[in-house]
N, C-alpha and C positions, 0 to 999 in steps of 0.2 A: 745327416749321414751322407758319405759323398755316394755320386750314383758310380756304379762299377763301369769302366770303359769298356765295350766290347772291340773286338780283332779292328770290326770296321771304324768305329769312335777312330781310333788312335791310329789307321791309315790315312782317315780322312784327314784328321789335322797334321799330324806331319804332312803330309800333300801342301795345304795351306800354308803349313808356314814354309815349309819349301817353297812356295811360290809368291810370299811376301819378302822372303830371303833375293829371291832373282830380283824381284824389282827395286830391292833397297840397293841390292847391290850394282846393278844397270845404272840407277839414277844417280846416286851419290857417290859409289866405290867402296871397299870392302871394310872402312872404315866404320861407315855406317851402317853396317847388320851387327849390332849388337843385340843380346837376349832381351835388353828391356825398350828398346824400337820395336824389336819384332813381336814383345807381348802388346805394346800400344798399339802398333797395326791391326792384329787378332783382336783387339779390346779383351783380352785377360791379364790377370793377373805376372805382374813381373817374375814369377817363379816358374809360371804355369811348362813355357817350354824345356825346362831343367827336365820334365817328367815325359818328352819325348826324347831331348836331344842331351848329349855332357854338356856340350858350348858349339858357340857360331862354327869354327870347325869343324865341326861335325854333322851342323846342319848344312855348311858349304859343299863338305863332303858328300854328301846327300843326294844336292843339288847338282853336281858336278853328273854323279854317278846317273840320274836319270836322262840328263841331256845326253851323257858316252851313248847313253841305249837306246835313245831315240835316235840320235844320229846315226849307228851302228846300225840300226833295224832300216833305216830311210839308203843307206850305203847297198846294203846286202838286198833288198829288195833292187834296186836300180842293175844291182848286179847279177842280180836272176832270171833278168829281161832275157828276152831270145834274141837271139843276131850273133856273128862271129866275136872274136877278142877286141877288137879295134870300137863296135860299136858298144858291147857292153864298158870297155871302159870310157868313153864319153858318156854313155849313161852315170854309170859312178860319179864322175866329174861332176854333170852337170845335177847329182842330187847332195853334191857336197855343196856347191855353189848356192841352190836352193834352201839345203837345209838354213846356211849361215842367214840368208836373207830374210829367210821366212820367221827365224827364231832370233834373232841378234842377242835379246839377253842374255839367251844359255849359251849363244857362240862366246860372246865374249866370256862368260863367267867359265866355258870349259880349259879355255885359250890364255886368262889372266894372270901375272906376272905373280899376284898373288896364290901360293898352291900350297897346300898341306903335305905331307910329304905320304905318300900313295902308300906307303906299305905300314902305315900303320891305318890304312883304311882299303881291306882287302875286295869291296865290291867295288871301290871306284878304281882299283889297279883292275879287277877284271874289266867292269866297262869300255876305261880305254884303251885297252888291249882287243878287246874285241872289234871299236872302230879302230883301232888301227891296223888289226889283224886284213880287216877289209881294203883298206888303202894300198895294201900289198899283193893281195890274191890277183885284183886284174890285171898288175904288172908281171906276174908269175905267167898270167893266161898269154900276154903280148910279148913274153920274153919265150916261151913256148912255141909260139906259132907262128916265132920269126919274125915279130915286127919290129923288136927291140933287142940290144944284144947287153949284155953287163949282169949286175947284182940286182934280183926287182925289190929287194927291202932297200939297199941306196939309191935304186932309179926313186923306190915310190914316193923316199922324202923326198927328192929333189922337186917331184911333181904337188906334193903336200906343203911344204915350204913357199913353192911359187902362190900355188894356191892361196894359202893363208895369206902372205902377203901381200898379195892385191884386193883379197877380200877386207882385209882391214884399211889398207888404203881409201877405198871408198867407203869405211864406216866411220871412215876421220876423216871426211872430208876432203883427201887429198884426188881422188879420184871422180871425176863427175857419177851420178846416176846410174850406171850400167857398165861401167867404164870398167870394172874391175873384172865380167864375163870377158871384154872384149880382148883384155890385155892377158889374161889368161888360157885366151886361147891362143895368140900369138906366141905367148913363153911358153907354155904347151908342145906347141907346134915345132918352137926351136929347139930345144931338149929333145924331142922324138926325133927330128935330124937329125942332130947329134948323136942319138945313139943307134941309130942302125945298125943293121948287120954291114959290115966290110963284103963288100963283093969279090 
């Protein structure tokens, strides 16, 4: 007779296999998270994940959705620091920068070309609304307080686009070692000229 799962059984292994899903997906591409890798990974049975997950979709979904909230949470802490607009949002920055470093699998896997389409997976549309909701609050706080003039949800892409893309540069190699903080703060730097107040 099978044994009953309790609440915790079936959080722990979804956990698990969420986190044999991030490293199938890190190492080989999204190619290679299929149900019956990820049951060989777990050493169970090739069905076994059907009775957490529908399909890889849904475990990506999953996946997706825990990094939004870890990032989100590492975003909105940086952002709660005390100091005026200018240093909380260098904080932000610099816990965006960190987060990617610190986690590269779930950066890439939140960031990958490969995406489910979010409204049919409503906690991973909340998650990245959340961090993204943060990407924009401390341009609201520097467009507020005068240090920034324009729209702060098109400033904040501008600052998130740069972002991203020097943090991937140096995760493909195009950027040396540190190279991607450095260049970031100098694109950084030029966009917040550019958008000053007019005197």
């Amino acid at each position: 007779m099978p044994r009953v799962l309790t609440e915790s059984d079936v959080a722990d292994f979804r956990e698990r296999l969420c986190e044999a899903a991030e490293r199938l997906f890190a190492d080989k591409g999204p190619e290679a998270v299929t149900m019956r890798q990820l049951a060989a990974e777990l050493g169970v049975s090739p069905m076994t994940p059907y009775r957490y997950f529908k399909d890889k979709d849904d475990i990506l979904a999953a996946v997706r959705t825990m990094g939004f909230d870890r990032f989100a949470e590492a975003l909105e802490t940086a952002y709660a620091t005390e100091g005026d607009a200018r240093a909380r949002g260098a904080a932000v920055g610099e816990a965006y920068v960190t987060f990617a470093f610190e986690h590269p699998q779930t950066y890439k896997l939140m960031f990958d070309m490969y995406q489910p389409d979010e409204d049919a997976y409503p906690e991973l549309k909340r998650a990245a609304q959340r961090a993204r909701a943060t990407m924009s609050d401390y341009v609201k706080a520097l467009v507020e307080s005068g240090h920034l003039a324009g729209d702060p949800e098109r400033i904040g892409e501008m600052f998130w686009a740069s972002t991203h893309g020097c943090i991937v540069l140096e995760m493909t190699g195009k950027l040396p070692p540190g190279g991607a903080r450095k260049l970031i703060g100098e694109v950084n730097s030029a966009i917040s000229r550019g958008l000053r107040p007019q005197a």
